[in-house]
C-alpha positions as CSV (number, residue, x, y, z in Angstrom):
1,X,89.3,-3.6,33.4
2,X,85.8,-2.2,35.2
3,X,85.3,-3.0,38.5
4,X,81.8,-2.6,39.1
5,X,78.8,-4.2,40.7
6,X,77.0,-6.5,37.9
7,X,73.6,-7.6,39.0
8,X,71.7,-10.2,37.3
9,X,70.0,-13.5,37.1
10,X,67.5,-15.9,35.4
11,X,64.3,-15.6,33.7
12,X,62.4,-16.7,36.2
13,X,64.1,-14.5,39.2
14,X,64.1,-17.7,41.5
15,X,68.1,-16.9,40.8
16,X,69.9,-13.8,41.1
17,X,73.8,-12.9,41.5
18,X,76.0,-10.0,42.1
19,X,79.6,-9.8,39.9
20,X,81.7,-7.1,41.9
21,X,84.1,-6.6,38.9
22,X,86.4,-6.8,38.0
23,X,85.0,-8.0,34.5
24,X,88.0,-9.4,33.2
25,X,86.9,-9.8,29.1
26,X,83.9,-11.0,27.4
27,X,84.1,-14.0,25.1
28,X,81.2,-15.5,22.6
29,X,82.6,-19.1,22.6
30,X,81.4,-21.2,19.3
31,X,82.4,-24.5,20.4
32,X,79.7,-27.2,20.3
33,X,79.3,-27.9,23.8
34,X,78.5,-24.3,24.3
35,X,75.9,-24.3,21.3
36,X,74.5,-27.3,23.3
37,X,74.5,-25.7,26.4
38,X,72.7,-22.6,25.0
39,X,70.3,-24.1,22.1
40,X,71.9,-21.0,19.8
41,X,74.7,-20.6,17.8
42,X,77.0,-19.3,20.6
43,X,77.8,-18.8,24.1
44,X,78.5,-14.9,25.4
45,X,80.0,-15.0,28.9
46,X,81.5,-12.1,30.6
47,X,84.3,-13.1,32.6
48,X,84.9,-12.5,36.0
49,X,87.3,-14.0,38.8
50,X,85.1,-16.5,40.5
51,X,84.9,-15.5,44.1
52,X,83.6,-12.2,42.7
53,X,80.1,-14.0,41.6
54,X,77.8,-14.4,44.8
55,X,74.6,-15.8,44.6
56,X,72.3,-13.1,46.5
57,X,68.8,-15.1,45.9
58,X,68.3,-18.8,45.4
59,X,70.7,-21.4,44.1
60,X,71.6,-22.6,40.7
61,X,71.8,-26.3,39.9
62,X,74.7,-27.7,38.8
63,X,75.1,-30.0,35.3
64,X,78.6,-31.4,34.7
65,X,79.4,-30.6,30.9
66,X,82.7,-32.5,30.9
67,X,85.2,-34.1,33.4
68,X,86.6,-30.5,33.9
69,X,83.5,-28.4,33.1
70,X,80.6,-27.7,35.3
71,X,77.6,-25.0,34.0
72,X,75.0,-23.9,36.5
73,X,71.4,-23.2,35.9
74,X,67.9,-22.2,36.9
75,X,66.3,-25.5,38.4
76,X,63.0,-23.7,37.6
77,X,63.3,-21.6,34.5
78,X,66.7,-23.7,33.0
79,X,68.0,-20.3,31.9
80,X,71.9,-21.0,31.5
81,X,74.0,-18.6,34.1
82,X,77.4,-19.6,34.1
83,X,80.3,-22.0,33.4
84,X,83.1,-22.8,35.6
85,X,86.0,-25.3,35.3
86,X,87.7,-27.4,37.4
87,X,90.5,-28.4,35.3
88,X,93.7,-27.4,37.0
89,X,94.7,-24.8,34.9
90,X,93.9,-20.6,34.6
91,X,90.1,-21.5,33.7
92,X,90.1,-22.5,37.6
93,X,90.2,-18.8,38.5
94,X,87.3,-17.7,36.7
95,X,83.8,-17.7,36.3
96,X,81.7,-16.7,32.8
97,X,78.4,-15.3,33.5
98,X,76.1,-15.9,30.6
99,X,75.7,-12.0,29.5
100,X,71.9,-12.9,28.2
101,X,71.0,-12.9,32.4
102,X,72.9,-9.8,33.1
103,X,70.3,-6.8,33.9
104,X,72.1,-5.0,31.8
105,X,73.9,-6.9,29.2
106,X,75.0,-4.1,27.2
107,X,77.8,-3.5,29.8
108,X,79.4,-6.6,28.0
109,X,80.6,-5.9,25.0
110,X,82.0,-8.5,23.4
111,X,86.3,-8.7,22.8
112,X,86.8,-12.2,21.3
113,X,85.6,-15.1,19.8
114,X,86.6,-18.1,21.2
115,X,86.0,-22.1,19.8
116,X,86.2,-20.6,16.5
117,X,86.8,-23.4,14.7
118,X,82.9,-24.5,15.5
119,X,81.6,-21.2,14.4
120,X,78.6,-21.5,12.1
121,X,79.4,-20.4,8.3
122,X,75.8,-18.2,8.4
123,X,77.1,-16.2,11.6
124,X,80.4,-14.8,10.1
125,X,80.6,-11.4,9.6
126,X,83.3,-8.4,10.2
127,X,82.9,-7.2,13.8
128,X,86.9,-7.2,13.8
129,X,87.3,-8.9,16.7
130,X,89.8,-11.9,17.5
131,X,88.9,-15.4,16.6
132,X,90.6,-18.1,18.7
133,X,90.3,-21.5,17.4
134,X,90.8,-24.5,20.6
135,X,91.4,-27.2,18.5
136,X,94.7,-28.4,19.8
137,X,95.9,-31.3,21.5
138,X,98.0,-30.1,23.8
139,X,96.5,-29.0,27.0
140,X,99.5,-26.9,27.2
141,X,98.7,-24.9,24.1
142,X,95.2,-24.3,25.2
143,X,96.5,-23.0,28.6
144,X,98.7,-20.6,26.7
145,X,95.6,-19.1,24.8
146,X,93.3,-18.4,27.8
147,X,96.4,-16.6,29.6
148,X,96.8,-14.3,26.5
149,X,92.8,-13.7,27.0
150,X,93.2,-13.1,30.6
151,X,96.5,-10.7,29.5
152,X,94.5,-8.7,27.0
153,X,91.4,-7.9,28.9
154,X,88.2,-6.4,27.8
155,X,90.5,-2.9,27.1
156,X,92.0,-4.7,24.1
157,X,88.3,-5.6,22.5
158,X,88.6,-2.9,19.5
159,X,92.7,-3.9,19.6
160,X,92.1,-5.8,16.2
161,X,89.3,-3.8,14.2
162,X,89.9,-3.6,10.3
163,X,92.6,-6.6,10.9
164,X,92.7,-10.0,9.2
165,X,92.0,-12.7,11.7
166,X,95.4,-14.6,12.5
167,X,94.2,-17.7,14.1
């Protein structure tokens, strides 16, 4: 894990934040409210815990994804900054930081694809990295996934080069 000072913010620079590590993992989610959310095929988000992530300049506005999902936002620009959740579970203790709005986003490298099971056919290719499907019904089961994630951290993100993917 890095613990670090991550600056960034929106296009516009009416919103700016600092993530004082640590950055727990990065993930490139392909589910489809995250391709909604973003316009693109994915969703990259490095991970922090979320009273790490202050917002130095401005305020972001708030849209409510899902019952348990809330993703802020420039209310000038619209760039997307970040998704939290409020679902009574681990995701509660987190916060993922869109990585396009970090001033450096090449401190984010990603360690895991997450919402697999929405991933576009045309965006497949071998980067060797983990692919998590979220398809299940049991809330249970999906808890279990994200505290493997949080387990692993971003120095597992090469763990699984040159492996089949399990999931």
């Amino acid at each position: 894990m890095t613990d670090d000072v991550f600056l960034g913010g929106c296009m516009c620079g009416a919103v700016r934040y600092e993530a004082t590590g640590p950055l727990m993992f990065v993930v490139l989610c392909h589910c489809r409210m995250c391709q909604q959310w973003t316009g693109s095929a994915m969703l990259g988000s490095a991970t922090f815990p979320k009273g790490s992530v202050n917002f130095v300049k401005g305020t972001p506005k708030i849209h409510q994804s899902s019952a348990v999902c809330d993703r802020g936002f420039c209310g000038e620009c619209g760039s997307s900054l970040f998704t939290q959740y409020a679902a009574g579970s681990v995701f509660d203790s987190v916060k993922f930081v869109s990585i396009g709005t970090l001033d450096d986003p090449e401190r984010a490298h990603p360690n895991v694809h997450y919402g697999a099971e929405a991933e576009l056919s045309w965006m497949r290719r071998d980067d060797g990295l983990q692919r998590i499907c979220i398809d299940v019904d049991d809330p249970a089961k999906q808890e279990e996934l994200f505290k493997s994630l949080m387990a692993q951290g971003v120095d597992s993100r090469h763990q699984n080069q040159g492996q089949p993917d399990t999931t």
